[in-house]
Backbone as a chain_set.jsonl record, in Angstrom:
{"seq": "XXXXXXXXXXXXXXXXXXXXXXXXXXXXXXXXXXXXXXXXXXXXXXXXXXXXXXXXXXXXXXXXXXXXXXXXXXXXXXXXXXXXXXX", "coords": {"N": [[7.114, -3.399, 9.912], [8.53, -4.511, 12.068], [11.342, -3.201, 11.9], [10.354, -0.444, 12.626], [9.412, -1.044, 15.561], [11.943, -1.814, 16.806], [13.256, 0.612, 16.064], [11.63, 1.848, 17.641], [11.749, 0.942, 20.248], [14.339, 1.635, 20.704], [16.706, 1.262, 19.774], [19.392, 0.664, 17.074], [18.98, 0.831, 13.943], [20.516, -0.176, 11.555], [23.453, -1.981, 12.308], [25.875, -0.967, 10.675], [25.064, -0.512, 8.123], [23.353, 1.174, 5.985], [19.862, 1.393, 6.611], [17.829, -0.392, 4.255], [15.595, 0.683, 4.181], [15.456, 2.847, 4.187], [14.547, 5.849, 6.015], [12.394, 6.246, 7.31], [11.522, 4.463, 9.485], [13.033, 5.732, 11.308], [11.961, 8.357, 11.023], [9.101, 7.634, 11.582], [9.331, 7.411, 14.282], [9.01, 8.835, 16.553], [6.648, 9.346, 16.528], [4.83, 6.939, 17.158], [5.856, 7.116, 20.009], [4.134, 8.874, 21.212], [1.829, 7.501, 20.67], [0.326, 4.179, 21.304], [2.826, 1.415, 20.116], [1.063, -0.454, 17.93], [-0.735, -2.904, 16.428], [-2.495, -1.934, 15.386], [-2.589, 0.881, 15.691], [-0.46, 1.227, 14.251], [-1.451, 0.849, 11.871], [-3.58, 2.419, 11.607], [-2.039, 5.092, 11.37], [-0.393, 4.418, 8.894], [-2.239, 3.894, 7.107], [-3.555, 7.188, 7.208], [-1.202, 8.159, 6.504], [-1.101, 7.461, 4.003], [-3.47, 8.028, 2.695], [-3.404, 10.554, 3.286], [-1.61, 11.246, 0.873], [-2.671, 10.512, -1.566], [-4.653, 12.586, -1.467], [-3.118, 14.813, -1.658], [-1.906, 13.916, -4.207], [-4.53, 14.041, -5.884], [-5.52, 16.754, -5.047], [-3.586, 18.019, -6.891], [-3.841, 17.382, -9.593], [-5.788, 18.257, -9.58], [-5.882, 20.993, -10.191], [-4.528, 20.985, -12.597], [-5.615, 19.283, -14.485], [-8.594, 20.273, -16.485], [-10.626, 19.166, -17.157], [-13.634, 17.405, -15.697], [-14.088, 15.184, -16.185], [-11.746, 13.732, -17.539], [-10.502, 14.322, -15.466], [-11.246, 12.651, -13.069], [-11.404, 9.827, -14.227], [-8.658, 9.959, -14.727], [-7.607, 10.407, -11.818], [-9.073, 7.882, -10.901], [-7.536, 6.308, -12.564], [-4.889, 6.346, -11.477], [-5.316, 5.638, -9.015], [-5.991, 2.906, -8.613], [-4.005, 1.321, -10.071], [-2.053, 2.704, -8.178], [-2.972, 1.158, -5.575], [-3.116, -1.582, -6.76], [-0.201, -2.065, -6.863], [0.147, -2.31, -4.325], [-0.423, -4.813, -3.175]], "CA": [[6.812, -2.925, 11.245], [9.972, -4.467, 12.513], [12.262, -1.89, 12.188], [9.806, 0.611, 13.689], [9.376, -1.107, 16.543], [13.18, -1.415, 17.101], [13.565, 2.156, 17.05], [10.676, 2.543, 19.081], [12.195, 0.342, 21.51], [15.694, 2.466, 21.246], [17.67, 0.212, 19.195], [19.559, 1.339, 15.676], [18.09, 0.263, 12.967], [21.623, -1.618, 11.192], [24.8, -1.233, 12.645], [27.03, -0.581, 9.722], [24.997, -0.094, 6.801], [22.431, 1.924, 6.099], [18.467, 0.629, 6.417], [17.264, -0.215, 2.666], [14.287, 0.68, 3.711], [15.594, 4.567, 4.093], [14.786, 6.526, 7.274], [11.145, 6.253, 7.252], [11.317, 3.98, 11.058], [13.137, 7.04, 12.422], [10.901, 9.666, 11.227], [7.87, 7.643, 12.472], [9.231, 6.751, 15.802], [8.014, 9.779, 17.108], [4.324, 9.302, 16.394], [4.757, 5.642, 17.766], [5.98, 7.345, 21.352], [3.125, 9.553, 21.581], [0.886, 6.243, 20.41], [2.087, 3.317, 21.685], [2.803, 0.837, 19.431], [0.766, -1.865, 18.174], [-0.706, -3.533, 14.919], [-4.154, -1.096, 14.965], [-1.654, 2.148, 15.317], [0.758, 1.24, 12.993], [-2.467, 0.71, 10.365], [-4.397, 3.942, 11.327], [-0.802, 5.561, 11.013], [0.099, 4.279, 7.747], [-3.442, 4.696, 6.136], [-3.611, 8.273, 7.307], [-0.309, 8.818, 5.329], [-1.584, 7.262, 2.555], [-4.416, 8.908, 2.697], [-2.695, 12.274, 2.925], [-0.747, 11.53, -0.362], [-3.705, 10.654, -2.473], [-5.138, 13.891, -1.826], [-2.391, 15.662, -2.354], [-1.991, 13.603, -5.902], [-5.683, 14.897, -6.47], [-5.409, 18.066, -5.831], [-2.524, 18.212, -7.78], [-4.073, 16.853, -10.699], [-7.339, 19.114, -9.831], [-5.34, 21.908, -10.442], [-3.478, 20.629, -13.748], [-6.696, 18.984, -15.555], [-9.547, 21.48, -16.405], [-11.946, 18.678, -17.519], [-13.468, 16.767, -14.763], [-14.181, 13.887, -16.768], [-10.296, 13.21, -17.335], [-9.922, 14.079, -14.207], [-12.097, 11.468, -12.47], [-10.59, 8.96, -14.845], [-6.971, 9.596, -14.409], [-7.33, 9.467, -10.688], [-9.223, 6.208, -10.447], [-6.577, 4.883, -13.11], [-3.586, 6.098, -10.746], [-5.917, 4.878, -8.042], [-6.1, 1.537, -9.206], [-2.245, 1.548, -10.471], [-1.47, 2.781, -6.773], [-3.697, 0.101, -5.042], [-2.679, -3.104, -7.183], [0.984, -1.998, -6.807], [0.52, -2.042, -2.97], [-0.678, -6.182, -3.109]], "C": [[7.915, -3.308, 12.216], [10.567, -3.698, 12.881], [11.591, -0.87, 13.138], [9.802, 0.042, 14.907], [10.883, -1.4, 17.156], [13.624, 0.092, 17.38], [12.913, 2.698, 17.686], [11.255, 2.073, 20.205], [13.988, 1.155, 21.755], [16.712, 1.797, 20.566], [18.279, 0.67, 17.855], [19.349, 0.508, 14.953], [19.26, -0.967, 12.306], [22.509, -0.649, 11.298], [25.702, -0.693, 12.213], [26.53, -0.556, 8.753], [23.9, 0.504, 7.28], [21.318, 0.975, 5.657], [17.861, 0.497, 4.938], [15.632, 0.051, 3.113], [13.755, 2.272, 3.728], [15.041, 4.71, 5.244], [13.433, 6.652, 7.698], [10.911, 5.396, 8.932], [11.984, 5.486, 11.673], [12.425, 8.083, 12.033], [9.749, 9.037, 12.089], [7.942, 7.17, 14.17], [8.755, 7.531, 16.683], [6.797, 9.871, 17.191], [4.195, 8.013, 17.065], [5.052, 6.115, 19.549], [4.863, 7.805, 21.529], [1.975, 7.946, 21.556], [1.572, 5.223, 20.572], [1.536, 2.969, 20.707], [2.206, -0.141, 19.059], [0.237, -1.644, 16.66], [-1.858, -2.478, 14.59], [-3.284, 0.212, 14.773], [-0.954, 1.919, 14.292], [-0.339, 1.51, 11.846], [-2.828, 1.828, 10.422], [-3.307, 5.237, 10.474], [-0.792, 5.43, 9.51], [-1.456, 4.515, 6.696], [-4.221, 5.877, 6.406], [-2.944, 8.935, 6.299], [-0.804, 8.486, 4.01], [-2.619, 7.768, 1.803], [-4.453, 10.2, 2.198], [-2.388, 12.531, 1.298], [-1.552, 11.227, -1.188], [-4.611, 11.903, -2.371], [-4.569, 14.946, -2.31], [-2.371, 15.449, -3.741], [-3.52, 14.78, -6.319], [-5.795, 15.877, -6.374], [-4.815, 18.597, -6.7], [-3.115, 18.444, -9.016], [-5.252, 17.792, -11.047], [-6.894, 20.451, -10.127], [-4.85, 22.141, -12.378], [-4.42, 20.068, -15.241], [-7.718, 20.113, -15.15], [-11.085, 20.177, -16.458], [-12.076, 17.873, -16.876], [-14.16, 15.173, -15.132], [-12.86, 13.017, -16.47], [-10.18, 13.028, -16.046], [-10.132, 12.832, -12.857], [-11.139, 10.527, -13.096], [-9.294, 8.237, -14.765], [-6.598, 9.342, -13.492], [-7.722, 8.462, -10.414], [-8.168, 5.512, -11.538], [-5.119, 4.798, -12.01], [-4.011, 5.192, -9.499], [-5.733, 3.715, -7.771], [-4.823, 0.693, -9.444], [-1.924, 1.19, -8.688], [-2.027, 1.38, -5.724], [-3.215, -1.6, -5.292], [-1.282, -3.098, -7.276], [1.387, -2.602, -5.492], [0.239, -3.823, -2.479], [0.022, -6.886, -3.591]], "O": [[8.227, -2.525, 13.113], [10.549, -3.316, 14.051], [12.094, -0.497, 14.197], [10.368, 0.831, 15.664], [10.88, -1.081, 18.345], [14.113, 0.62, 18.379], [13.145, 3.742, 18.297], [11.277, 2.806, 21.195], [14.619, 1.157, 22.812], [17.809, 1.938, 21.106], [17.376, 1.281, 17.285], [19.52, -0.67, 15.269], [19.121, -2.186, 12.411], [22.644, 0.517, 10.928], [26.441, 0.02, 12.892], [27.4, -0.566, 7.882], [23.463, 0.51, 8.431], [21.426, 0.096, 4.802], [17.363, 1.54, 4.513], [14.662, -0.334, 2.459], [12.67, 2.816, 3.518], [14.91, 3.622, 5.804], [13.356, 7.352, 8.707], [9.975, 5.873, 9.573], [11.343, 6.204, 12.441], [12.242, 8.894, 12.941], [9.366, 9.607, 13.111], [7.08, 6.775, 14.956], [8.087, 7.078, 17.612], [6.067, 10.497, 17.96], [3.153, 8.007, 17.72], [4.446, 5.435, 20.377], [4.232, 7.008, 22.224], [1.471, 7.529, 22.599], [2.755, 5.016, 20.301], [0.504, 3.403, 20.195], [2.561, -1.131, 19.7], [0.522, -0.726, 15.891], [-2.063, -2.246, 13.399], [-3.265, 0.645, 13.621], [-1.004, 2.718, 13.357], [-0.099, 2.34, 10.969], [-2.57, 2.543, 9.454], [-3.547, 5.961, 9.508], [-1.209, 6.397, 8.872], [-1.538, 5.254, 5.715], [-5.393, 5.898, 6.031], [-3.365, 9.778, 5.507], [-0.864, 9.274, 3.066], [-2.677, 7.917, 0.582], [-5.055, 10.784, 1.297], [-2.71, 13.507, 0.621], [-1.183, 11.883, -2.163], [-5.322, 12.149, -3.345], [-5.036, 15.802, -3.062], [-2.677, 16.34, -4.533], [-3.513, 15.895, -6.841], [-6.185, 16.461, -7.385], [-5.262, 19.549, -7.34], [-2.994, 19.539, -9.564], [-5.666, 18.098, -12.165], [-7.86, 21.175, -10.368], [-4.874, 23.142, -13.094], [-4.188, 20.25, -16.436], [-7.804, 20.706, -14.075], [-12.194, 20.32, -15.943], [-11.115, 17.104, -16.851], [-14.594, 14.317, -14.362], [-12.717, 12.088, -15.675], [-9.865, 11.985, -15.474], [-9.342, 12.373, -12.032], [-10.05, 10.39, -12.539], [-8.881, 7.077, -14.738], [-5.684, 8.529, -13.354], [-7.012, 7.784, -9.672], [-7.943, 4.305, -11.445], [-4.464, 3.792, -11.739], [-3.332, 4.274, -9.04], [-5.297, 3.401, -6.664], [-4.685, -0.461, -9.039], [-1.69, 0.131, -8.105], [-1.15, 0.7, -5.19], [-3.03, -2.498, -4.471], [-0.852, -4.129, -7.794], [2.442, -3.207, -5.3], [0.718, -4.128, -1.387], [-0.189, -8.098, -3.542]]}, "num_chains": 1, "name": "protein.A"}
């Protein structure tokens, strides 16, 4: 949350190299102007996106498996995967 709030505040992220954490503070600095910034936005923010991209996975997958056994399955295993990756 660092970085974002640096380029929320107007500041470049690192002066001579590039951010290892990739460009992800300047895409969201825009959603941080509209909202200001603080520790409850940043969370709703970031578990919206995350949000987003597990549905997308599942539809994905709801598309790709026919049997909704597997399908249940495979997303609570990526689920699970994705979740204990993120701790």
């Amino acid at each position: 949350m660092d970085l974002i709030a640096k380029v929320t505040q107007g500041t470049a992220l690192v002066v001579d190299l590039p951010s290892q954490y990739g460009p992800s503070p300047l895409l969201l600095a825009p959603i941080f102007h509209v909202t200001a910034l603080s520790i409850l936005s940043f969370t709703i923010v970031m578990s919206l996106l995350s949000s987003f991209s597990l549905m997308l996975i599942y539809i994905t997958m709801q598309r790709l498996v026919t049997n909704p056994v597997v399908l249940l399955l495979g997303f609570s295993a990526f689920n699970n995967d994705h979740l204990a990756t993120m701790f």
